[in-house]
C-alpha positions as CSV (number, residue, x, y, z in Angstrom):
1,X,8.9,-14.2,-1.3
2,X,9.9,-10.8,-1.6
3,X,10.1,-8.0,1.1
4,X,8.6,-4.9,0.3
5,X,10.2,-1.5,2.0
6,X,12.7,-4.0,3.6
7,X,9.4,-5.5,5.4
8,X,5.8,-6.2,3.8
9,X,6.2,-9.6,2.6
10,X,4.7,-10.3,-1.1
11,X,4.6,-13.2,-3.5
12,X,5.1,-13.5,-7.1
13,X,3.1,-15.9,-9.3
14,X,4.9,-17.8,-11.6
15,X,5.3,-15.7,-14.6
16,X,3.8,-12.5,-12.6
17,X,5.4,-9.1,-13.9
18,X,8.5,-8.4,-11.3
19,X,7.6,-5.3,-9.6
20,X,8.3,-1.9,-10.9
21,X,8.6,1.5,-10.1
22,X,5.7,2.4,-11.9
23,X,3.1,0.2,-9.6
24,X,4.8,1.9,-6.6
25,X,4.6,5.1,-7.7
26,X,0.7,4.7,-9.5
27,X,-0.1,3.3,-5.6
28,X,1.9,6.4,-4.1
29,X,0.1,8.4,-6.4
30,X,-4.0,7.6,-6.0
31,X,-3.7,6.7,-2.4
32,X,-6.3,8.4,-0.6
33,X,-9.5,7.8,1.5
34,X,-12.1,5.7,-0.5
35,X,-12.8,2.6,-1.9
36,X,-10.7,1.6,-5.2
37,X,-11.4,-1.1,-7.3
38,X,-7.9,-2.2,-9.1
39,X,-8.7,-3.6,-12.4
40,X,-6.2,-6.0,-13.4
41,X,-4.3,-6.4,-10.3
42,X,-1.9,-8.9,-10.9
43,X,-0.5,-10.2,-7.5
44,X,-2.3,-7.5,-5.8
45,X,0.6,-5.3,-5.4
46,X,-1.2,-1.8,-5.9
47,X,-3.8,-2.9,-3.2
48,X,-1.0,-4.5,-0.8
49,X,0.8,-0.9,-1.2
50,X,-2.2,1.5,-0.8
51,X,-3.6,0.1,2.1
52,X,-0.2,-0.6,3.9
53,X,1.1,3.0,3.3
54,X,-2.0,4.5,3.4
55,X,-4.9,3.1,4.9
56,X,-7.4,2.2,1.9
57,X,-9.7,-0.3,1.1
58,X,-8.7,-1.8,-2.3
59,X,-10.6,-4.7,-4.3
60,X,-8.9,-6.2,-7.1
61,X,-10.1,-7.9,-10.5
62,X,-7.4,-10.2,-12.1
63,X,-8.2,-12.7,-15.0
64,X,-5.4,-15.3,-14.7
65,X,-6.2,-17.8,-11.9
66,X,-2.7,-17.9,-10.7
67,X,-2.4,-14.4,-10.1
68,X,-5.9,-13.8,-8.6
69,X,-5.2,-16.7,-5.9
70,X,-1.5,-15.3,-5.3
71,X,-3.5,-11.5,-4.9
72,X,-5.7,-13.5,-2.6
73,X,-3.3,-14.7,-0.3
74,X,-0.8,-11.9,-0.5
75,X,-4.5,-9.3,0.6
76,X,-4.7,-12.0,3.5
77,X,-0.7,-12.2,4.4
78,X,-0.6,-8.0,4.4
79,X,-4.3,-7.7,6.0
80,X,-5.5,-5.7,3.6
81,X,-9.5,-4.4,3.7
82,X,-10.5,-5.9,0.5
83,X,-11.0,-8.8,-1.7
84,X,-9.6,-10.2,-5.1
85,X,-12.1,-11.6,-8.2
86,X,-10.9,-13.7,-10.9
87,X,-12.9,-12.7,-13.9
88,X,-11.8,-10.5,-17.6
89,X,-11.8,-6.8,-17.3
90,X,-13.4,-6.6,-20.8
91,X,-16.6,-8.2,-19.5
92,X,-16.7,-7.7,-15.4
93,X,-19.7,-6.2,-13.9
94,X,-20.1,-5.9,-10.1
95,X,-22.9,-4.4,-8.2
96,X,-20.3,-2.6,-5.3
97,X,-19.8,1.3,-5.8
98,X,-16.2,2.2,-5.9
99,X,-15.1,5.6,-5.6
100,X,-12.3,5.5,-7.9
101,X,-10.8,3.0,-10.1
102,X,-7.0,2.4,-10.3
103,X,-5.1,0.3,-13.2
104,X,-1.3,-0.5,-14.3
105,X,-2.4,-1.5,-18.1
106,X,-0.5,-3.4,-20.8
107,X,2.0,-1.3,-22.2
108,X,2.7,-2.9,-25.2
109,X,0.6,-4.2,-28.5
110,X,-0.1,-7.8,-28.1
111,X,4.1,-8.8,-28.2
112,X,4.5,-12.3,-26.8
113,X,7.2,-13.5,-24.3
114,X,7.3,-14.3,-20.5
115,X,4.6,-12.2,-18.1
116,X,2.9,-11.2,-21.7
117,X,-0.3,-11.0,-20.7
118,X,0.6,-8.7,-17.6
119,X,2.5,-6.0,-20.1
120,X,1.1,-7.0,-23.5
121,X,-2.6,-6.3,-24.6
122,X,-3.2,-10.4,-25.0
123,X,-5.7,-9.7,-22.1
124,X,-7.1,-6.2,-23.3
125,X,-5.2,-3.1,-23.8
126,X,-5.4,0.5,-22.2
127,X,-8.5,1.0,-24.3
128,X,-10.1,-2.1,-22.5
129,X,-9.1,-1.1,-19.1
130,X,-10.5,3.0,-19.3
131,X,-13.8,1.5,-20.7
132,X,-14.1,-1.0,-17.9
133,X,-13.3,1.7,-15.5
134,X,-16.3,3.9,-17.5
135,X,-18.3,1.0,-17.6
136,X,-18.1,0.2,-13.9
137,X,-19.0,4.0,-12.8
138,X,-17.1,5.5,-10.3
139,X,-18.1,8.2,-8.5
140,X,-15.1,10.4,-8.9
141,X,-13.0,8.6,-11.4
142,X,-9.2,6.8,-12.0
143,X,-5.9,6.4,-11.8
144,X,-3.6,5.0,-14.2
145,X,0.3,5.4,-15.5
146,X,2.0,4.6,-18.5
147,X,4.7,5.7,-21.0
148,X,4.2,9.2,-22.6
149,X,3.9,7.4,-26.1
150,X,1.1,5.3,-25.3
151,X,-0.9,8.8,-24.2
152,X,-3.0,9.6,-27.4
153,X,-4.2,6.4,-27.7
154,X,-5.3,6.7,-23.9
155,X,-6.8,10.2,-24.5
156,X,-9.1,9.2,-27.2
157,X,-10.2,6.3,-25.8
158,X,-10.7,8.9,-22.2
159,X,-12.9,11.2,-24.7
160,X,-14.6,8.1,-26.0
161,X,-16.3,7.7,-22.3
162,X,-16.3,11.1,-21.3
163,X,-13.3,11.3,-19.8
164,X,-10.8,14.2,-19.2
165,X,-7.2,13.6,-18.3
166,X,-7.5,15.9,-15.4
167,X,-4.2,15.5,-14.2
168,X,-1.2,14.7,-15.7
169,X,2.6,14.3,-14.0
170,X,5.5,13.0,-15.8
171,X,7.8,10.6,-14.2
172,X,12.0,11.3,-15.0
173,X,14.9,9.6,-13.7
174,X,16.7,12.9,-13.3
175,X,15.7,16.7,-14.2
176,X,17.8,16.7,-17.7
177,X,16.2,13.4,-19.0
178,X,12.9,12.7,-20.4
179,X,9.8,11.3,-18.6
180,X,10.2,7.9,-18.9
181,X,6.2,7.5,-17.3
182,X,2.8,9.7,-17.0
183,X,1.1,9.7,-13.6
184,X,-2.6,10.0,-14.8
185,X,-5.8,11.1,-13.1
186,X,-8.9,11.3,-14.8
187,X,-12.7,12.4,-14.5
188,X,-16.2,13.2,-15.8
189,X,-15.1,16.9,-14.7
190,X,-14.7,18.1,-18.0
191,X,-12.1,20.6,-16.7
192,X,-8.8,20.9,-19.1
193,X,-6.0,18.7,-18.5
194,X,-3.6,20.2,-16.0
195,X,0.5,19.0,-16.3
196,X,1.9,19.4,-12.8
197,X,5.8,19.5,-11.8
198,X,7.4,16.6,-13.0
199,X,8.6,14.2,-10.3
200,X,12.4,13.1,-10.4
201,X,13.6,10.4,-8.9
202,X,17.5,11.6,-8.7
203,X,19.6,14.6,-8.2
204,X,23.0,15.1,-8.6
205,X,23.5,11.0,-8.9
206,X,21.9,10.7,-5.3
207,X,17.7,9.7,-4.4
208,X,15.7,13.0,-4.9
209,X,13.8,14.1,-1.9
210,X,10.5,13.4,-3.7
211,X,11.8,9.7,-4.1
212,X,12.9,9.3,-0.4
213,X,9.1,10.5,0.7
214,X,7.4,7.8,-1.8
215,X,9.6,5.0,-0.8
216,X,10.8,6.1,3.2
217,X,8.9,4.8,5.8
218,X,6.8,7.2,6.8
219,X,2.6,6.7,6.1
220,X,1.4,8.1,3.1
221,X,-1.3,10.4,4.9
222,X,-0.3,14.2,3.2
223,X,-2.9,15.2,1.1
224,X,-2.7,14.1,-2.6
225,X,-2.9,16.6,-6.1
226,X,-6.7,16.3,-6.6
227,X,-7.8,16.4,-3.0
């Protein structure tokens, strides 16, 4: 069992993704009031985060069975206001109204190895996860992060269901490197995609302050980019 921010306890499934910076800073990133619905959630990690840090109600939808009872008991070990659903993201329905979806997707195109299905499109790729999100009809819209090559494909697919990237920060490890991740929000808006200040995680060798406010202990209760 691991310890989250040196205190939120959270357990891995066997062959669960280890946790990431992305998933932290994806939670950090839509956290705010509402009702998410994570599709995909793994171990429940994004739910765990978002309502410890920030008060939200989270459901999660997770197609292995391992995961989605691990998710289960990790939403009941942390308290969090929400449930988890074993089913496939390609073909969930659910009759709940969410106000916004949030997802980590597969990275990567259908590559085997350990934790494939939780980075790999063996389960559906980020093409399956922003029609699911469209399909499921939220009434504002979703959050989702992945690596800036992996963008075109997910604005096409965003145009494909009337979807705008509305809001788009890059992720660097320092100012004079690369993103390494895009922090994504997008909508039915129809409003042109809007790239904010890139967030760095480290300056002059030491945590950013940007960094030490996502992972410090203080609530995440400021207001976000899109409220």
């Amino acid at each position: 069992m691991e310890l989250f921010f040196g205190k939120y306890p959270f357990e891995l499934s066997d062959g669960a993704f280890p946790v990431t910076t992305d998933s932290v800073l994806l939670a950090w990133f839509a956290a705010r009031k509402g009702r998410f619905l994570d599709l995909g959630c793994g171990c429940g990690l994004l739910g765990v985060l978002m309502h410890i840090r920030a008060g939200c109600t989270v459901d999660g939808v997770e197609a292995d069975g391992n995961a989605a009872r691990t998710a289960a008991e990790n939403y009941e070990r942390c308290m969090v206001c929400g449930s988890v659903i074993q089913a496939d993201i390609r073909t969930f329905c659910c009759e709940k109204e969410y106000d916004y979806c949030v997802f980590n997707p597969p990275y990567y195109l259908g590559k085997a190895g350990k934790a494939a299905a939780a980075r790999d499109s063996i389960l559906g790729g980020i093409e399956d996860f922003i029609n699911a999100a469209a399909r499921i009809g939220t009434k504002s819209g979703m959050f989702f992060c992945l690596p800036p090559e992996r963008f075109a494909a997910a604005r096409k697919a965003l145009s494909q269901t009337g979807f705008t990237a509305a809001c788009v920060i890059p992720v660097k490890d320092s100012a004079d490197k690369p993103p390494f991740l895009l922090l994504i929000y997008a909508d039915r808006s129809g409003s042109e995609t809007t790239e904010r200040e890139p967030l760095i995680l480290s300056e002059s060798g030491k945590k950013s302050k940007q960094y030490e406010l996502i992972y410090g202990d203080e609530k995440w209760t400021w207001e976000h980019f899109m409220s």
